[in-house]
N, C-alpha and C positions, 0 to 999 in steps of 0.2 A: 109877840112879834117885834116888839121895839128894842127887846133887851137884845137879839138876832141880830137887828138891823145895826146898832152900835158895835156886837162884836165884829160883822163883817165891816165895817168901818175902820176899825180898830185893825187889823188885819192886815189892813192897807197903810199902816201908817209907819214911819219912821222912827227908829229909836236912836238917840244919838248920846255917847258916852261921853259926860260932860265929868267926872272924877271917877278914879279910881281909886273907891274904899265901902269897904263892904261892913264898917263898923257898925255893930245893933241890928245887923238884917239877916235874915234866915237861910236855910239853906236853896232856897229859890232863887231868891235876889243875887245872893253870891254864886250860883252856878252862870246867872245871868251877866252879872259885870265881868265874871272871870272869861266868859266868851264873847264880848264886845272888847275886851282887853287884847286877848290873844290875838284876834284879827285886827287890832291896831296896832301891836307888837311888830307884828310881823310886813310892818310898811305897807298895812292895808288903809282902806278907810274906818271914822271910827263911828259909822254910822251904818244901819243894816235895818229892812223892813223885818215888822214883826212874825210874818210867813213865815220866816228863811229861819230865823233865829225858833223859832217853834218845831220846824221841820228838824232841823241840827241838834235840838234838844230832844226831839222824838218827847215831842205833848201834843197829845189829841184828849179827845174824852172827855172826862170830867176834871184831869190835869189843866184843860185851856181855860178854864175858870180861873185856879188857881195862877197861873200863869199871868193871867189880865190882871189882875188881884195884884199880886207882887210888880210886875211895870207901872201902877197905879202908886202904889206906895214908898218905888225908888223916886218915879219922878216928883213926887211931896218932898223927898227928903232931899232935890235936887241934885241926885245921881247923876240921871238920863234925861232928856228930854224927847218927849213924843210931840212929831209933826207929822199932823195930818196931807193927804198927799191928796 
C-alpha cells in the first residue's frame, strides 16, 4: 500500500528539464528528454507533470515502473528535476 501511495504522489509531481543530453542513458531516459525537449523547442515551457508526459508516451502497466525507474535515475544524473506539487 505504500509503494501505491508514492506512485500516486509521484504522478502528481513535476518534471522539469534542466540539460539537454542523454549521454550514458537508455532508451527510456532518452525518449523522455527528447520529449521535454521538443515542447521547449517549440517556445513551449520546459516543465510538464509526470501524468501527461506518461499519457503522451502511452506507459501504463508494468511500463510505469520502469518509467518511475528512469525519472529517478535522470534526476541523480541531474537531467531533470522532480517537484512535488
Amino acid at each position: 500500500m505504500q509503494r501505491k501511495k508514492k506512485e500516486q504522489t509521484l504522478v502528481k509531481t513535476i518534471v522539469i528539464l534542466i540539460r539537454n543530453t542523454t549521454w550514458r542513458c537508455g532508451k527510456l531516459e532518452k525518449s523522455i528528454v527528447r520529449h521535454l525537449h521538443k515542447r521547449h523547442e517549440n517556445f513551449g515551457k520546459t516543465d510538464m507533470s509526470v501524468g501527461d508526459i506518461m499519457q503522451n508516451l502511452n506507459f501504463a502497466g508494468e511500463k510505469k515502473g520502469e518509467f518511475i525507474d528512469a525519472l529517478k535515475r535522470l534526476e541523480k544524473r541531474n537531467i531533470v528535476r522532480l517537484l512535488p506539487v
